[in-house]
C-alpha positions as CSV (number, residue, x, y, z in Angstrom):
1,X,16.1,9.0,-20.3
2,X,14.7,9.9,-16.7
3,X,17.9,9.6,-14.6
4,X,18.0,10.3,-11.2
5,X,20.7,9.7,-8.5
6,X,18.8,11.4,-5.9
7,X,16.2,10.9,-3.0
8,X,13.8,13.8,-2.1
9,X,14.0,14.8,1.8
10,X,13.7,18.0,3.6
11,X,12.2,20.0,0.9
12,X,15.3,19.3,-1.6
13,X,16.4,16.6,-4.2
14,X,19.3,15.3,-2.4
15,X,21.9,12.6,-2.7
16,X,21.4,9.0,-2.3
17,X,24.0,7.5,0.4
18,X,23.8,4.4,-1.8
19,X,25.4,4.0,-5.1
20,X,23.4,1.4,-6.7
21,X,21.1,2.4,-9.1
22,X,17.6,0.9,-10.1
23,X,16.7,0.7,-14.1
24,X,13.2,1.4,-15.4
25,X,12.4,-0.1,-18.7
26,X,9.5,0.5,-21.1
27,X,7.3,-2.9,-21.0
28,X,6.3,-2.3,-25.0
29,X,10.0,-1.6,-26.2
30,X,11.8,-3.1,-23.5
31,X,14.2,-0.7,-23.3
32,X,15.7,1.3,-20.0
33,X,14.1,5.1,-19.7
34,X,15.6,5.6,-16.6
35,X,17.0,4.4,-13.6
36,X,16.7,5.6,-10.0
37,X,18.9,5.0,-6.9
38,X,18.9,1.8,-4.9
39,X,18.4,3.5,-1.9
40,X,19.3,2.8,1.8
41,X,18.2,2.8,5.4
42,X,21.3,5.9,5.6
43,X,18.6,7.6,2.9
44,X,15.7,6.9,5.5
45,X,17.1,7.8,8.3
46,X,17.3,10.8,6.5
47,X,13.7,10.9,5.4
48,X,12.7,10.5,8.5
49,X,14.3,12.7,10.5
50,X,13.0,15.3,8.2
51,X,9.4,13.9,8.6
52,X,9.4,13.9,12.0
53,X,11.1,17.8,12.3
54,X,8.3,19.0,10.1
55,X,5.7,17.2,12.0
56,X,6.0,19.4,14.7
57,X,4.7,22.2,12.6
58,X,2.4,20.9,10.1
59,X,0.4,19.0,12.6
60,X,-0.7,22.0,14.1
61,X,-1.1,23.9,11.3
62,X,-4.7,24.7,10.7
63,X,-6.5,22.7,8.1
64,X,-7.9,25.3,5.9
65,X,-3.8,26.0,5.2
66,X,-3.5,22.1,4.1
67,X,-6.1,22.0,1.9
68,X,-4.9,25.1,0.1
69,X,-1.9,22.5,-0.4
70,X,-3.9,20.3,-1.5
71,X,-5.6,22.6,-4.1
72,X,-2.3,23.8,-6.0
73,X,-1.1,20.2,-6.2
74,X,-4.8,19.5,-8.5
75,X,-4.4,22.5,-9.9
76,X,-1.0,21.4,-10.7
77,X,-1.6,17.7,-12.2
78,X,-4.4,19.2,-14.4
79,X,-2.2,21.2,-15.9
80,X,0.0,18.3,-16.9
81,X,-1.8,15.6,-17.3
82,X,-1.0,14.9,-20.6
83,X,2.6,14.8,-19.6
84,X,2.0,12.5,-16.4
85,X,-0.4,10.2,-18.4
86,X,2.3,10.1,-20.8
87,X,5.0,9.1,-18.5
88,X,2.5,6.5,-16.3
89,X,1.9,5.0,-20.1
90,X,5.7,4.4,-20.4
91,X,6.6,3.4,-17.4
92,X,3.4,1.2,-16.6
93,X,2.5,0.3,-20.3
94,X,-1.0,1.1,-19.6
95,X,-3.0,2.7,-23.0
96,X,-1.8,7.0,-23.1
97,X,-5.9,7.1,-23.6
98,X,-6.5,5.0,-20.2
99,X,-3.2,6.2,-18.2
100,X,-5.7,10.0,-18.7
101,X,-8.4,8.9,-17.6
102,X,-7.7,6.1,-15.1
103,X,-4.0,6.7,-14.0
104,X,-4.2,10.4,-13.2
105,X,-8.4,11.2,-13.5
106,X,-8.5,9.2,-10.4
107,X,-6.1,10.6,-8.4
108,X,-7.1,13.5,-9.3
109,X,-10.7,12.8,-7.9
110,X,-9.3,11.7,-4.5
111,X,-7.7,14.4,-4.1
112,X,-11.3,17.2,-4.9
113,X,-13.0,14.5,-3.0
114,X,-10.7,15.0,0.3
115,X,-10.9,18.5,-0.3
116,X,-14.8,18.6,0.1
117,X,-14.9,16.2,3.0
118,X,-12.6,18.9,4.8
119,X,-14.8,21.4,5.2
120,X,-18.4,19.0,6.7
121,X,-15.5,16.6,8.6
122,X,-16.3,16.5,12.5
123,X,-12.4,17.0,14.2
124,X,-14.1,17.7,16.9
125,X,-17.3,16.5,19.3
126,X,-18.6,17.2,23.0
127,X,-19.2,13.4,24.4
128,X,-20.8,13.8,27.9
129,X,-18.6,16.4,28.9
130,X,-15.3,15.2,27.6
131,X,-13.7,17.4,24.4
132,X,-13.0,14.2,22.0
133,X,-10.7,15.6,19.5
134,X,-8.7,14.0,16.5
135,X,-5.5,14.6,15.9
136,X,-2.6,13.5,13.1
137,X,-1.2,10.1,13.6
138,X,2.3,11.4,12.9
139,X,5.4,10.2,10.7
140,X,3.6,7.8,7.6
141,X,5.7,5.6,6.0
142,X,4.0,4.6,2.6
143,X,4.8,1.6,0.6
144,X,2.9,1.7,-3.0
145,X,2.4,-0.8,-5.7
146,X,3.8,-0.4,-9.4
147,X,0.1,-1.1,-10.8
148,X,-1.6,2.7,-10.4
149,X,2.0,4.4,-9.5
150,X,0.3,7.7,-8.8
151,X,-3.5,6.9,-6.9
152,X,-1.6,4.6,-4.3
153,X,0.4,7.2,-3.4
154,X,-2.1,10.1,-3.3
155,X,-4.7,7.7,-1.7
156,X,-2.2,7.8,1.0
157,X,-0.4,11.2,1.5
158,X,-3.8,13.3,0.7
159,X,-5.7,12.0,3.6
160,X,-3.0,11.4,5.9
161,X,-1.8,15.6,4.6
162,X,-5.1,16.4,5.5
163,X,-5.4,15.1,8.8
164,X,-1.3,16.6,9.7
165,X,0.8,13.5,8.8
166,X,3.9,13.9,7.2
167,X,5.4,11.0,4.9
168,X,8.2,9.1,4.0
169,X,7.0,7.3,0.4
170,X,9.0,4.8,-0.7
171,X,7.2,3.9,-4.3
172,X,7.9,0.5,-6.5
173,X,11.5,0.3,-7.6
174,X,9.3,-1.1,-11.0
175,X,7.4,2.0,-11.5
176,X,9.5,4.9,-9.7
177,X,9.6,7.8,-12.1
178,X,5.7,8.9,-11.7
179,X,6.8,9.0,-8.1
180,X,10.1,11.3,-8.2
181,X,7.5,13.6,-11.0
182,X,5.0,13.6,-8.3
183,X,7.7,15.1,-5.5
184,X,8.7,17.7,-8.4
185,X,5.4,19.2,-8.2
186,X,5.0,19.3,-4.5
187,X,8.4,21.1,-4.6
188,X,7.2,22.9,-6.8
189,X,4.2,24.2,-5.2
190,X,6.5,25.0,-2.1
191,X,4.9,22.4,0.4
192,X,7.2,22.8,3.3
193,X,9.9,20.7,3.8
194,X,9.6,17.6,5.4
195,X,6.2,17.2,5.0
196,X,6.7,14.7,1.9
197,X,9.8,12.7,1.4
198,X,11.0,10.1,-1.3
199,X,13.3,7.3,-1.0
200,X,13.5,5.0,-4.0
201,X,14.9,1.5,-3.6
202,X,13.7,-2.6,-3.2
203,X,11.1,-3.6,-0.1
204,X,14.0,-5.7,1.5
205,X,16.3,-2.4,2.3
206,X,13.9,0.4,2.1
207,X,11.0,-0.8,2.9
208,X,11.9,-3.0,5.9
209,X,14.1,0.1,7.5
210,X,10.9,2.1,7.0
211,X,8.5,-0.4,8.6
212,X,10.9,-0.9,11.6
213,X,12.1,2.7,12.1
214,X,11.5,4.1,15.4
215,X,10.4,7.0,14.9
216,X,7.4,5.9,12.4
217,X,4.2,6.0,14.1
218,X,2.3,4.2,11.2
219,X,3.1,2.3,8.0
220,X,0.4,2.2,5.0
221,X,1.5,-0.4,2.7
222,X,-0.4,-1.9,-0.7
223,X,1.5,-4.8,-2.6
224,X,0.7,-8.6,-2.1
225,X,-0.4,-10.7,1.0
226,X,3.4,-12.1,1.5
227,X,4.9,-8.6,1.1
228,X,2.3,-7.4,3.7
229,X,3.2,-10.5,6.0
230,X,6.7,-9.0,6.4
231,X,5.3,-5.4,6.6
232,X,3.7,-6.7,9.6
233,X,6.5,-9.1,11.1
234,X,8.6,-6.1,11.1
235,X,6.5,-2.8,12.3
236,X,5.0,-5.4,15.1
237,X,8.2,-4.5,17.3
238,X,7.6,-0.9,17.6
239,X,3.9,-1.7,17.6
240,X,3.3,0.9,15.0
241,X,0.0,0.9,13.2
242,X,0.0,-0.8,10.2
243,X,-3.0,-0.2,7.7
244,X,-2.9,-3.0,4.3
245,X,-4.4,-3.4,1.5
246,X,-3.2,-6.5,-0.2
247,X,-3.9,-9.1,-2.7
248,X,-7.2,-10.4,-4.0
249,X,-8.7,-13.3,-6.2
250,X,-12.4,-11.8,-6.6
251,X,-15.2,-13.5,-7.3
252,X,-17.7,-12.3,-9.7
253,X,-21.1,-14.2,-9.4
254,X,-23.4,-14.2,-12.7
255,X,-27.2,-15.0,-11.4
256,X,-29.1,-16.9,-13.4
257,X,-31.7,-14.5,-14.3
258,X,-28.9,-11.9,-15.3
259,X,-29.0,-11.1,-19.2
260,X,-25.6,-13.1,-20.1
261,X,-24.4,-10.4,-22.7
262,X,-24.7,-7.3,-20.2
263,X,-23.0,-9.6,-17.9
264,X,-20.0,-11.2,-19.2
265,X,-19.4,-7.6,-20.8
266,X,-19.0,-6.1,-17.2
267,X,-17.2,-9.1,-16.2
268,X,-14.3,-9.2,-18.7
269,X,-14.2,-5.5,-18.8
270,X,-13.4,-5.0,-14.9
271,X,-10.7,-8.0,-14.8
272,X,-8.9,-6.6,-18.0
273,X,-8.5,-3.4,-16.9
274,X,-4.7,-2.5,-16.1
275,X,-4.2,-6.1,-18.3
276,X,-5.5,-8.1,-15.3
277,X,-3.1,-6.6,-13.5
278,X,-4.8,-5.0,-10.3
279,X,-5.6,-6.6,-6.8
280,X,-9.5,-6.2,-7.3
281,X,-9.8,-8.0,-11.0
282,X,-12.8,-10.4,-10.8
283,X,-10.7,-13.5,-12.1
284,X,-13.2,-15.9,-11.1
285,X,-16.3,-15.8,-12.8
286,X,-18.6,-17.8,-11.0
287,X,-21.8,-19.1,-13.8
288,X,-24.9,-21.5,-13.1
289,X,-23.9,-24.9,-14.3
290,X,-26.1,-25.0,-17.4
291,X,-25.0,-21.1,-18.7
292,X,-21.2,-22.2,-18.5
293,X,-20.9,-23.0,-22.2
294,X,-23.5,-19.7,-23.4
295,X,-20.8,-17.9,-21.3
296,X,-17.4,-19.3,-22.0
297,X,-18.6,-18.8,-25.8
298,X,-19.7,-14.9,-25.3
299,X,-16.9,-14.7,-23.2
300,X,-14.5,-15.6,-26.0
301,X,-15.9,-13.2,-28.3
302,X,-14.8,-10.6,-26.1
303,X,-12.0,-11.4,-24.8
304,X,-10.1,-11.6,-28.4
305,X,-11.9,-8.2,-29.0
306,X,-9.5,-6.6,-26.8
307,X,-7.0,-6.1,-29.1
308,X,-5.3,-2.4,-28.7
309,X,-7.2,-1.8,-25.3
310,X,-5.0,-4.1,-23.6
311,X,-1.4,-3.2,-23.0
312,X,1.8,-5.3,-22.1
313,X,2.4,-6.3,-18.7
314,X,4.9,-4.5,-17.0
315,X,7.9,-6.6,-16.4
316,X,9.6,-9.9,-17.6
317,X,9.5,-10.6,-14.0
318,X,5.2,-10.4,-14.2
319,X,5.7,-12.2,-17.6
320,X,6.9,-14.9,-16.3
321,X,5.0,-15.2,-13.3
322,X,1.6,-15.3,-15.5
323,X,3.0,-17.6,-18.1
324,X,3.7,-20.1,-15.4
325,X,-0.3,-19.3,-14.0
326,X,-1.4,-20.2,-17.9
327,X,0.8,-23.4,-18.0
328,X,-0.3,-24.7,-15.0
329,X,-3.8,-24.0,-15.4
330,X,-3.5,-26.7,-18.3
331,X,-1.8,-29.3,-16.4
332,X,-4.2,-29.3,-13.8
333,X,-6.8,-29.8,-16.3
334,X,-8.4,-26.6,-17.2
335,X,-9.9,-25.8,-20.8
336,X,-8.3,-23.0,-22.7
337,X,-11.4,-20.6,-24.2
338,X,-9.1,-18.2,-25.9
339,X,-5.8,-17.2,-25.0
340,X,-3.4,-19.4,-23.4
341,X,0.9,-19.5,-23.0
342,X,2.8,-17.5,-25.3
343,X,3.0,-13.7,-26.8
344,X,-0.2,-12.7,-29.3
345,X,0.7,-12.3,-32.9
346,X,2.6,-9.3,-33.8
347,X,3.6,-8.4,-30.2
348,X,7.1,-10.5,-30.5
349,X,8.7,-7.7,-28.7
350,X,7.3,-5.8,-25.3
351,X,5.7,-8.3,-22.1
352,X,2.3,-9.2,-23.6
353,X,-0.2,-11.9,-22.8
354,X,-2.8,-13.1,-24.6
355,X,-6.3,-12.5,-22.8
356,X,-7.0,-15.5,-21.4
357,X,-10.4,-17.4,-21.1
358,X,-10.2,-21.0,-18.8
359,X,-13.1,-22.8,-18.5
360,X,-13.7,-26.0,-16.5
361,X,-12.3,-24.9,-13.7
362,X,-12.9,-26.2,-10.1
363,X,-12.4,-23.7,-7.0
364,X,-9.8,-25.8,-5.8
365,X,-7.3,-25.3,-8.4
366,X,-4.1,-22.9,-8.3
367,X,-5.6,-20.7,-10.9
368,X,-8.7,-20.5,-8.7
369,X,-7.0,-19.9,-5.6
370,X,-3.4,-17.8,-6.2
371,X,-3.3,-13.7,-7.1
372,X,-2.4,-14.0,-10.6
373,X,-2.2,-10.4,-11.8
374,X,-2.8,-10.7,-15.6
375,X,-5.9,-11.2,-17.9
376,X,-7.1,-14.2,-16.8
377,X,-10.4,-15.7,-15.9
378,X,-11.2,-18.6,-14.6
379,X,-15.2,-19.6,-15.5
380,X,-16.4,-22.0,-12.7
381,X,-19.8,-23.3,-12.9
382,X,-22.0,-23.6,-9.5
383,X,-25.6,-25.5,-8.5
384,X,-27.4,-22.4,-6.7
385,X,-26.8,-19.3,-4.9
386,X,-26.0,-20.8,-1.9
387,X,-22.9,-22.9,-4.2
388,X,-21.6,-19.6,-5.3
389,X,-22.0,-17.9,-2.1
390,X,-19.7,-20.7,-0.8
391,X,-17.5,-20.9,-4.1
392,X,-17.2,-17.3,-3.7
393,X,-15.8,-17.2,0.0
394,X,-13.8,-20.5,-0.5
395,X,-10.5,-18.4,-0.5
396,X,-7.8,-16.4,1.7
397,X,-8.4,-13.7,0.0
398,X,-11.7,-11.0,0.6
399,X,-11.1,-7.6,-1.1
400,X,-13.5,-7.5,-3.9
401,X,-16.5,-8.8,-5.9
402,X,-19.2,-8.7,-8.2
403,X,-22.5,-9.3,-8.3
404,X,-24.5,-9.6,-11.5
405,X,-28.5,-10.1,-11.5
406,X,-31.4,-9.3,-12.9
407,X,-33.2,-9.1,-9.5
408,X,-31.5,-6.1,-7.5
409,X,-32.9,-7.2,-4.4
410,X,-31.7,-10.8,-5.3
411,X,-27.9,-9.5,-6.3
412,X,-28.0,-7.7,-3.0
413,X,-29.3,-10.3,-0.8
414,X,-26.0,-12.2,-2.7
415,X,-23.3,-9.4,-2.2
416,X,-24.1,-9.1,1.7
417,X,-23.2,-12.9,1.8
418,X,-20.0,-12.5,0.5
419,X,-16.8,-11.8,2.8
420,X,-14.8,-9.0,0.8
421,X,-14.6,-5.3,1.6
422,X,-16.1,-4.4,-1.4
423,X,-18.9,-5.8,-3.7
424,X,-19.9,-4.1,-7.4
425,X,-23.4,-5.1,-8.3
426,X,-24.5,-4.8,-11.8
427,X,-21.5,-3.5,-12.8
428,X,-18.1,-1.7,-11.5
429,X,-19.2,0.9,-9.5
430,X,-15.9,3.5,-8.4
431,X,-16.9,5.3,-5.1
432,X,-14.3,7.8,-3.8
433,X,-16.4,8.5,-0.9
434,X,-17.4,5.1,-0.2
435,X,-14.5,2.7,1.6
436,X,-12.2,0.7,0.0
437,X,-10.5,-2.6,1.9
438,X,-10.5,-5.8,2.3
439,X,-11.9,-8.9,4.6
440,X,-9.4,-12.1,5.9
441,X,-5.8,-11.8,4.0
442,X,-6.7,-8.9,1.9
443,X,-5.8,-6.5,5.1
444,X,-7.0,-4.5,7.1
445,X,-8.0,-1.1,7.4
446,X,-9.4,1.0,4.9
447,X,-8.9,3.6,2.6
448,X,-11.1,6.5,0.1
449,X,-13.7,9.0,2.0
450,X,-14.1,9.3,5.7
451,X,-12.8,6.4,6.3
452,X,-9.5,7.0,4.5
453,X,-9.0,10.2,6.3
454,X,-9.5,8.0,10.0
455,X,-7.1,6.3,9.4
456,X,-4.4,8.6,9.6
457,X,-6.0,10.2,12.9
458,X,-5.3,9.4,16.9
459,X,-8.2,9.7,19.1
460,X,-7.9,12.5,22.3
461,X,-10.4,12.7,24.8
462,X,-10.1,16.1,26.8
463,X,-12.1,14.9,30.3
464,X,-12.8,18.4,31.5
């Protein structure tokens, strides 16, 4: 058991004001492994005040001196990574094999990634005469997801650490223990106080006292489109900048000269990962009219391949929620491939779902159209490339897609038509350096690279 009744401000594990507590549980056992406190807007305040004192010194301190932070804390997770991918595995559910590679390999990247783009980063430029310089936003309050419990945080704090930022983190009350680990190693590593802070706790207390706090110059929040609604609502009245990443339901276009196993391969692979359960799964999988039965067929045989590869979900809560996607999908007249309501054999205990394959499916249908956040793909069948261009975009959402084609050019001339952030052609492509964010009600702003690192940054110009 992993039981902590504190929250971590002003470089010390301190007590929560608050004396609910918040339990973890395993989602293959479904038993508690922890619990956490239900913390407060006394515990922000807190958290605050302490970002805001340090502030004053790390945002002047010199950047070489941050990135020697930055350095120990990789140095750090590499040297227990087989104890963080352990913990992400039972906390999260995700494979021990995967949480390695996936769960703390990519964090892991960010963070030698941001350490590069330090030293070639232009902080400052001559612009006619004027001294442009750019300079640390401020205090960051940072709301993270449950699905990659440690890259949404370090895609936050190591930019926004780089560029002078302090934070207040307040991580998912579903998956909190990674973060509380994570704050045990900056300790550790003797980052000065009040540069990071934790408060554990739901998005209704916490996160709302963060987003309207006064003395927050900028909230970064990833979760879902409603959740980031409210983010909004409520940091709107101190006009505080708000950066989001939120909720996607991603095409993924199959050409009809693409070579069907290659594609459908790629296809199931990138929605399955995290068991569906990640805001850039392609869950529609968008297939000429006369390759929708070739597809649906291959696209069986992998699916009930998975087997060990993919993990529970990680709630009863996200259970639930998916079971009620699979049922309605039926009564609004989809065909089940595979898959389909229920737990698969042998997996009585624990929240798993049976990979799911749905085939006659029309754009307009709740599966098509609502976040569903669990291995499930929708096959919809289009006319031309002009129908799936228009298939693809027919949706709130624009974070992510996928393009696959065996004409480059073709795929290209596709992906540039499509209104998402990010488009993967021929396969998922992971760029750290490239940016990551999304188009219409998938947010705004971005995050990874350059552009990550801007985001954390005021613009000065010195008119001399």
């Amino acid at each position: 058991m992993k039981t902590y009744d504190t929250i971590y401000a002003d470089g010390a594990f301190i007590p929560s004001e608050s004396t609910g507590t918040i339990e973890v549980r395993n989602p293959v056992t479904e038993q508690v492994i922890g619990s956490v406190p239900e913390g407060s807007s006394a515990d922000v305040d807190k958290a605050v005040a302490a970002a805001r004192k340090a502030f004053e010194t790390w945002g002047q301190s010199n950047v070489e001196d941050r990135v020697k932070y930055l350095t120990l804390l990789n140095e750090q997770l590499m040297g227990r990574m087989n104890e963080l991918a352990s913990l992400i595995t039972e906390e999260l559910g995700m494979p021990e094999n995967l949480s390695q590679m996936i769960q703390v390999g990519l964090p892991m990247g960010m963070i030698s990634n941001y350490v590069e783009i330090a030293d070639r980063f232009e902080w400052e430029a001559d612009l006619n005469g004027s001294l442009v310089v750019k300079e640390p936003i401020g205090v960051v309050g940072a709301i993270t997801p449950w699905n990659f419990p440690l890259h949404q945080i370090t895609c936050k704090i190591i930019p926004g650490l780089l560029a002078g930022c302090t934070f207040v983190v307040k991580p998912s009350e579903v998956t909190p223990l990674t973060a509380y680990f994570l704050a045990e190693v900056l300790n550790d590593i003797g980052l000065p106080p009040g540069v990071f802070n934790l408060v554990s706790g739901t998005g209704p207390v916490v996160g709302e006292a963060l987003a309207a706090h006064p003395d927050v110059d900028m909230i970064s929040f990833t979760g879902s489109t409603a959740a980031g609604r409210r983010v909004s609502e409520v940091a709107s009245k101190t006009v505080k900048r708000v950066a989001l990443e939120l909720g996607g339901k991603s095409p993924y276009v199959i050409l009809d000269d693409a070579p069907i196993d290659e594609a459908v391969t790629a296809g199931i692979g990138q929605c399955y990962l995290n068991s569906g359960q990640a805001c850039v799964a392609w869950s529609r999988m968008l297939v000429p009219q006369d390759k929708v039965d070739e597809v649906a067929a291959k696209a069986k045989e992998i699916a009930e391949g998975y087997g060990a590869m993919l993990g529970p979900l990680v709630s009863q809560t996200q259970w639930d929620r998916v079971q009620g996607y699979l049922n309605l999908g039926i009564e609004e007249g989809a065909e089940v491939v595979t898959g389909g309501p229920g737990k698969p054999e042998g997996h009585e205990t624990g929240y798993f779902v049976k990979p799911t394959i749905f085939k006659g499916v029309t754009n307009d249908m709740t599966i098509a159209q609502e976040e569903i956040f669990g291995p499930v793909i929708s096959i919809i069948g289009y006319d031309d490339d002009d129908d799936a261009i228009r298939i693809a975009n027919d949706t709130i959402y624009g974070l992510h897609a996928g393009v696959y084609g065996g004409d480059v050019e073709r795929a290209k001339k596709v992906a540039r038509r499509i209104r998402a952030g990010n488009v993967d052609i021929n396969g998922q492509k992971a760029n750290l350096s490239a940016p990551f964010g999304g188009y219409k009600q998938s947010g705004n702003g971005r995050e990874w690279g350059t552009y990550g690192l801007e985001e954390y940054l005021e613009v000065k110009a010195l008119n001399l």
